[in-house]
C-alpha positions in Angstrom: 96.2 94.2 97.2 96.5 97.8 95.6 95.4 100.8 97.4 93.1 103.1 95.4 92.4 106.9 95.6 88.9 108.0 96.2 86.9 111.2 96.1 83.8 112.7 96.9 81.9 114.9 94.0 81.0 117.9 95.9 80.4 119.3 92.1 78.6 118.2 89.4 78.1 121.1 87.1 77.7 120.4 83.4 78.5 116.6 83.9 75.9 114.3 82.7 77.9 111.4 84.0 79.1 112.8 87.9 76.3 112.7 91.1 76.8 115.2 93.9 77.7 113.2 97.4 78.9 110.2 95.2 82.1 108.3 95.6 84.4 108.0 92.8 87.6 106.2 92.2 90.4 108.0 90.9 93.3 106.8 88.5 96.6 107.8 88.3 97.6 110.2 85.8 100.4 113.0 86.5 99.4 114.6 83.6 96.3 115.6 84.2 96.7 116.3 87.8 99.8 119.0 87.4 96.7 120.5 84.8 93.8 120.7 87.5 92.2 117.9 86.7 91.7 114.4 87.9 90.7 110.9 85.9 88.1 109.8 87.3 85.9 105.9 86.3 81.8 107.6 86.1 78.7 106.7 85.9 79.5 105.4 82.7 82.0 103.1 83.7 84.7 104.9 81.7 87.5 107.3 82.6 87.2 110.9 82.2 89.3 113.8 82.9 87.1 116.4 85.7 88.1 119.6 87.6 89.7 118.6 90.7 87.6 121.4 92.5 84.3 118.8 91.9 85.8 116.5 94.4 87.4 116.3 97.9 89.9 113.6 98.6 88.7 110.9 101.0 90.3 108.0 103.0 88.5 104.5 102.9 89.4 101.4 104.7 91.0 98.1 102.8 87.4 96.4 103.2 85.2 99.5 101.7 88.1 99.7 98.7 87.4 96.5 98.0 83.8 96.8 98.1 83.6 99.5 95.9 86.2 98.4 93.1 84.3 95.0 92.7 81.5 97.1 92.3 82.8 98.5 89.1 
């Protein structure tokens, strides 16, 4: 099973689609992240690009990743 990366929106100015105190998944991209900025699946169950100071990293064990990506 893959391990994800997940955050916590501590942030949710100007972002119809982010909830303060929400958990988000994060996907991969280099790109972005070497720009400040981190692609993130929201509220509407699509991937967009958000300031990496709206979130703080977090560690989640195998059994809440899986809860949480099946979720999606």
């Amino acid at each position: 099973m893959e391990n994800y990366s997940f955050v916590l929106c501590i942030e949710d100015r100007d972002c119809e689609d982010l909830e303060k105190r929400k958990i988000y998944r994060v996907l991969p991209d280099n790109d972005a992240e070497a720009e400040g900025y981190l692609r993130i699946i929201d509220e509407s169950g699509e991937d967009y690009l958000y300031p990496r100071s709206y979130f703080v990293s977090i560690q989640l064990p195998r059994e809440a990743q899986e809860a949480l990506r099946v979720a999606e």
